[in-house]
N, C-alpha and C positions, 0 to 999 in steps of 0.2 A: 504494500500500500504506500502510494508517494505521501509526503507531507501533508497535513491538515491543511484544506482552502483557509485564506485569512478571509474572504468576503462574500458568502454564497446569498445575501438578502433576497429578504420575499417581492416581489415584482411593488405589490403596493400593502403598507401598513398605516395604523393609525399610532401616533410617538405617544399619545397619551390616554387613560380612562378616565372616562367622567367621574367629577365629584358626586355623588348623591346624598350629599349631609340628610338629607330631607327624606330622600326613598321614596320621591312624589316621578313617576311614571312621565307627566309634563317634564320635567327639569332632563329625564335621559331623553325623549323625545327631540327638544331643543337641540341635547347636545350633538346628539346623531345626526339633526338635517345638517346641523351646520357642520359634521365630518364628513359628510355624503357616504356615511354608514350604507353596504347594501346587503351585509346577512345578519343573522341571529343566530346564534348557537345558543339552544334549551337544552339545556344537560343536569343529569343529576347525580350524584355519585352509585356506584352497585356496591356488595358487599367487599367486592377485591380492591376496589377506590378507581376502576372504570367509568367513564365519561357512558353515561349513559343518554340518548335525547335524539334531539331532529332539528335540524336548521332549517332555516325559513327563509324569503325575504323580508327585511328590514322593513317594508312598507305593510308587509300582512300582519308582522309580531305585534306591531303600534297600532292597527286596530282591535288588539283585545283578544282578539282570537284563542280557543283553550287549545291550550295543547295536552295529549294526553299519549301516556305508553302503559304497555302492558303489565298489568302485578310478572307475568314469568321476567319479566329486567331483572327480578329480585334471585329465581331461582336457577341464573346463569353460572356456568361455573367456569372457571378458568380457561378449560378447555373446551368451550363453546358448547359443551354440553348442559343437560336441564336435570337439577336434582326433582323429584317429587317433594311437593310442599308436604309438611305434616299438620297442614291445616286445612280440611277437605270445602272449608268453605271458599278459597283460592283457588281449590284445580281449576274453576270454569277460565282463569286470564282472564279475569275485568281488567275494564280500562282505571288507571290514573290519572288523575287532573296535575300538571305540569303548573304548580305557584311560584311564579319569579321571586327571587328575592331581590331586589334594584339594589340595594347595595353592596350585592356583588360585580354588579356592572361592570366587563372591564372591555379594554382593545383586547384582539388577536393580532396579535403582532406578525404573524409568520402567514397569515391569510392571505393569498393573491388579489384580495379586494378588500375595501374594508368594511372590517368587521367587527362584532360586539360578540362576547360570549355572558350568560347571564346562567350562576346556578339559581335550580328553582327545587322547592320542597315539592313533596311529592302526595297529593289527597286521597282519598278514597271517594266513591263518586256523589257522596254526600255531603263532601267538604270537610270532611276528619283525616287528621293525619294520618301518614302509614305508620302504625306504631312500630314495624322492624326495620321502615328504611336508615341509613346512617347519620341519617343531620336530623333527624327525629330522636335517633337514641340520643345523641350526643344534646341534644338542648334537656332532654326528659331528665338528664344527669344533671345539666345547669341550672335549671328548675328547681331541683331538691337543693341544690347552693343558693340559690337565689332565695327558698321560703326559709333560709334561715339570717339571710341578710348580707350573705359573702358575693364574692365575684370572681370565680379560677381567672389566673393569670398565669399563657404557658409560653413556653419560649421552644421552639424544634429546631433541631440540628441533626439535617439529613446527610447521609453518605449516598455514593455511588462513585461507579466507574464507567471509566471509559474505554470501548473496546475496540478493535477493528470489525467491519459489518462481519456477521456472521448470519449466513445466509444456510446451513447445514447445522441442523440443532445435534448432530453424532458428530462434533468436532467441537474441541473445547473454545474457552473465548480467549483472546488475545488481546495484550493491550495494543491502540492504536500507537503509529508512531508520534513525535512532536515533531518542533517547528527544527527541533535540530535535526531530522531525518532519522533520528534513531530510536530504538523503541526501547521503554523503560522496564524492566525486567526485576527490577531489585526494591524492597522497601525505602523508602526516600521521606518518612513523616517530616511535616513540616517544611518542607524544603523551596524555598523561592525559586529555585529552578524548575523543579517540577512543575510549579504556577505558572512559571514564562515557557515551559511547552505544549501547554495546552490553552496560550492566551486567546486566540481566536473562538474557541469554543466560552472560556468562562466570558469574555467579551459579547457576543452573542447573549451566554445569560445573564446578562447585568441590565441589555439593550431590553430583554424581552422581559424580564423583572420589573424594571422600569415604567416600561408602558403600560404595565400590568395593574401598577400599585401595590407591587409585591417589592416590600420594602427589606435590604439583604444585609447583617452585620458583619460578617465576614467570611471570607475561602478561605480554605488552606487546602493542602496537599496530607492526604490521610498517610497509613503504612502501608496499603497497598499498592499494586505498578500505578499507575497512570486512576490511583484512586484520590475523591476530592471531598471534602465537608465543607457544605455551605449551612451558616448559621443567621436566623431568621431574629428578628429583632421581636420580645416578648409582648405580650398583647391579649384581648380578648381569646378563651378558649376558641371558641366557632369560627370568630375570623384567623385566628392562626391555623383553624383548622380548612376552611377555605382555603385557605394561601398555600397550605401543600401540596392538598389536591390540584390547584391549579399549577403550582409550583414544578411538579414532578412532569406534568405533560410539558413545560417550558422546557426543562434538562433535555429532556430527551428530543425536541424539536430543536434545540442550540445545537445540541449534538450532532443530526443528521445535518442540519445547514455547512455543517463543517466535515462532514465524507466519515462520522463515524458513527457509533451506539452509544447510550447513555444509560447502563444499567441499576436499579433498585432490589435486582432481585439479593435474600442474605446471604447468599455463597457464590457469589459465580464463579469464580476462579480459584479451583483447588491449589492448599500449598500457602496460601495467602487469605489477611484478615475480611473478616464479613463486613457486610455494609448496616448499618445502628440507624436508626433516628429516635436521638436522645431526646427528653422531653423535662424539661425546667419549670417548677410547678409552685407556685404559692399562690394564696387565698388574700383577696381583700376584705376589709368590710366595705360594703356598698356606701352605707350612709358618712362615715371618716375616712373611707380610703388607704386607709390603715391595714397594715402586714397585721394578719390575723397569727401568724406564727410566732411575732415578736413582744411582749407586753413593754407599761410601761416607760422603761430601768431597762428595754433594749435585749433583754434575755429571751432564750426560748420558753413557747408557753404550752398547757400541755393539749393545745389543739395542733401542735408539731410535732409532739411525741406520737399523739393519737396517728396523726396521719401517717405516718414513718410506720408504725404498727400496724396499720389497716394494708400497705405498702408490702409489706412484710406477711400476714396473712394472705391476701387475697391474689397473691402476684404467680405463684402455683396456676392454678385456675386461669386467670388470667395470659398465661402463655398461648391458650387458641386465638385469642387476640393478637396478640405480639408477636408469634410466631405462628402466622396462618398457614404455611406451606411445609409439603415435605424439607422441603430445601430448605426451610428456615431452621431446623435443627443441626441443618452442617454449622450453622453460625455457631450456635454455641456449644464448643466444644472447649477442651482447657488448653491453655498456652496462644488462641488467638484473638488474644485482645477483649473479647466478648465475657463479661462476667457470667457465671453460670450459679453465681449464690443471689440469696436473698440479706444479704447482710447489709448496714449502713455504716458509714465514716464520712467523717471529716474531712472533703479535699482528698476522696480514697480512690481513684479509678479501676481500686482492681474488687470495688464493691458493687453489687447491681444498684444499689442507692448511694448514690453521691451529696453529701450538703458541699457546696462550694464554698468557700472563705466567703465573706459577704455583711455590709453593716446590718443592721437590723430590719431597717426598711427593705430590704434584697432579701431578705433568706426565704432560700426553698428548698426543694427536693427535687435533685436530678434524676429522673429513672430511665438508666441507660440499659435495662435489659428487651426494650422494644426492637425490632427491626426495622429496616428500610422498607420493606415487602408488604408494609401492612396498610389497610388503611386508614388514615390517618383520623376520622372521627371516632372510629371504635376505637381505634389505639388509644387514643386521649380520655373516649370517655371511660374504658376500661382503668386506665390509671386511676381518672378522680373519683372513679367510683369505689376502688380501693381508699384512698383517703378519706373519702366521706365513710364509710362502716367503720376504719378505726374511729373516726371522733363520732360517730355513734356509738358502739358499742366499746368507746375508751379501749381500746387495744394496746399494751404495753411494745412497746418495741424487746427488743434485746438489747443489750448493751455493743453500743459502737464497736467496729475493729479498727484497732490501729495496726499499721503493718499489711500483711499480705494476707488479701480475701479471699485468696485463691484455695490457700488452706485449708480449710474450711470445705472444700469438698463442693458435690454436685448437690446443690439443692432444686434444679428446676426439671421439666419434662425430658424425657428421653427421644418421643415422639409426639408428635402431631396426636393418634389415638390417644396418650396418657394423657395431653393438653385439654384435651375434648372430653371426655370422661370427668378430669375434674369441673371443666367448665361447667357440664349438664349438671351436674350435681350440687352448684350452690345455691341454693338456694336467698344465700343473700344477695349473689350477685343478679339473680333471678329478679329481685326484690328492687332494686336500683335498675338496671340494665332493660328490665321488661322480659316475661314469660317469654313472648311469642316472638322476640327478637333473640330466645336464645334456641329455641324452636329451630327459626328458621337456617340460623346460619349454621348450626351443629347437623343439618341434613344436606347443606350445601357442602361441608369440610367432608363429611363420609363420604360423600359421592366422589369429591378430587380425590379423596385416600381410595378408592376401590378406583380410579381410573391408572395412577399411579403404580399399584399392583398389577398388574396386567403388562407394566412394561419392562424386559430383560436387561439388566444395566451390564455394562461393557464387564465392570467386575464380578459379576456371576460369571461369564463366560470365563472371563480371565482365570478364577479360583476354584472354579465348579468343575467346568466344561471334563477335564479329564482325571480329575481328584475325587471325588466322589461316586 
């Protein structure tokens, strides 16, 4: 593969998105005649964190028009295949009612014409939410923070890699080359070089972040080849959790503008560390604005211990969340990077709960045992829903590790099946999370695990084929 293009742009974009302080339908209306907007993209997220929807013309969307998609978007699975709902009153695929939310409004920056994309929540044909869709779990979580007076504030910090196309999925991936023509082969964390050879690609996403309103704190250069962590500046949970979703389609469209692949899955290149999207967690109060975790005198209060405890219990279970795919288990194995305990420290990286140094106004809790693979509102709401049952049911933490957490052994799932097993069975997280939302997605994960089985991996061949 030659060098990365430094300049492959889309024919025509829009540099910016609308402000929608207001989220009055007039004001995007405005904005768009005066862009000479000509599509819409109606999207909504699936459970995988797939763009789910239908675009229109820009002139049809602004007269009001419903849009609607089928309840099956919900029961798609990775492989284009359809799990069976276990709820018999959805076999029929009713339609869904497509509710814009206007203050997702943004540009498509990469669109040959220009364009608006808009997530929209998803009705039922009465005008009730879908209670399993993912922006429906995820507010049904900020809801229960919200009737007690808090306000989650998360901060994400996504990984991925960059690879050469790979167009034969029986051939491993490769990092592409850089701007120097050579191809990066060896751990390189942090490294400013590594940055300046893949500039035209992170240039690309800053361009399409930008126009996005997807606001970026920094890149570096991860441990893997030609792997990169961009970290997002903290904010409302749902809009930070927007901005992933959106986020993740922007890497991977910089990517190809640039002649290569932008991958999220948590293993791709064996030998080498998995891809994380750590997630940075504290409570306000709504009405003082005030770090719910700090009293006072600036000390921890025991609504920090609680949540670090609920962190701690429910983070088990929590792994069908965090780790949705078979593949997400190669992440966590020991010696790659990837914590595989349930422990907390102080400024600890080798704990799956990280507290960062931090004044008192700052303190949170890092939970870096989530992947890149996931999707990002159940990831999130999975987390604070873990935090919300410790400070319901006061859950003590353990006492901190100082030193190496690694110690301390395997405390999380071995597979996808032990993740999904504990999941069905909490009944607290039942309780937060919604019955029927753990219904659905626990009949969606069987079905990728039974399609999975079915396929002969190189290393059966390899170890089987004439040894047993």
């Amino acid at each position: 593969m030659n060098e990365l293009p430094q300049t492959l742009e889309p024919e025509i974009s829009l540099e910016e998105s609308p402000d929608l302080v207001s989220g009055r339908m007039s004001e995007l209306r405005a904005w768009a005649q005066e862009k000479g907007v000509e599509e819409v993209e109606c999207h909504t997220p699936d459970f995988a964190g797939i763009a789910r929807g239908k675009v229109m013309p820009a002139a049809k969307w602004f007269t009001g028009v419903q849009t609607r998609l089928p309840t099956s978007v919900f029961f798609a699975t990775i492989t284009g295949s359809y799990a069976d709902s276990p709820h018999r009153e959805l076999w029929s695929d009713a339609d869904m009612i497509l509710k814009p939310d206007l203050h997702t409004a943004a540009s498509l920056p990469w669109a040959t014409v220009p364009s608006i994309q808009v997530i929209h929540d998803v009705l039922d044909l009465d005008g009730k939410p879908i209670d399993f869709a993912p922006r429906t779990v995820l507010r049904r979580v900020l809801e229960q923070y919200k009737d007690l007076g808090w306000l989650p504030i998360v901060a994400p910090e996504l990984e991925f890699y960059l690879t050469k196309p790979n167009t034969d999925p029986n051939l491993p991936l490769e990092p592409p080359q850089g701007r120097s023509g050579r191809t990066q082969r060896t751990n390189q964390a942090f490294s400013m070089q590594g940055i300046d050879e893949y500039e035209s690609v992170i240039d690309h996403i800053y361009d399409f972040a930008q126009a996005q309103g997807v606001e970026i704190d920094t890149i570096i250069q991860e441990f893997g080849p030609a792997q990169l962590e961009v970290n997002l500046v903290h904010g409302d949970a749902m809009i930070k959790a927007d901005e992933v979703f959106i986020f993740k389609r922007t890497v991977r469209e910089a990517a190809l503008r640039c002649g290569c692949y932008a991958t999220f899955m948590a293993k791709p290149i064996e030998g080498h560390a998995g891809n994380a999207m750590h997630i940075h967690q504290s409570v306000q109060s709504i009405e003082s604005g005030e770090n719910i975790f700090s009293d006072a005198a600036g000390q921890p209060t025991d609504l920090f211990r609680w949540f670090i405890g609920g962190q701690q219990k429910y983070s088990y279970a929590n792994s069908a969340l965090w780790a949705p795919y078979v593949n997400s288990y190669r992440r966590l194995v020991p010696d790659m990077s990837a914590p595989i305990n349930l422990e907390w420290g102080y400024d600890n990286r080798t704990t799956g709960l990280r507290v960062p140094r931090s004044g008192p106004n700052n303190r949170r809790v890092e939970n870096r045992l989530i992947g890149a693979d996931t999707n990002p509102y159940l990831a999130i709401a999975g987390s604070l829903a873990a935090g919300l049952l410790g400070i319901r049911h006061k859950v003590e933490p353990r006492e901190h590790v100082v030193g190496n957490g690694f110690e301390g052994g395997r405390a999380l799932p071995y597979s996808l099946l032990e993740g999904l097993e504990a999941f069905t069975k909490s009944e607290d997280l039942a309780d937060v999370l919604g019955q029927k939302f753990i219904d659905m997605y626990a009949a969606l994960k069987f079905e990728e695990y039974d399609a999975f089985m079915q396929v002969i991996s190189p290393w059966e061949r390899q170890h089987l084929l004439l040894n047993v």
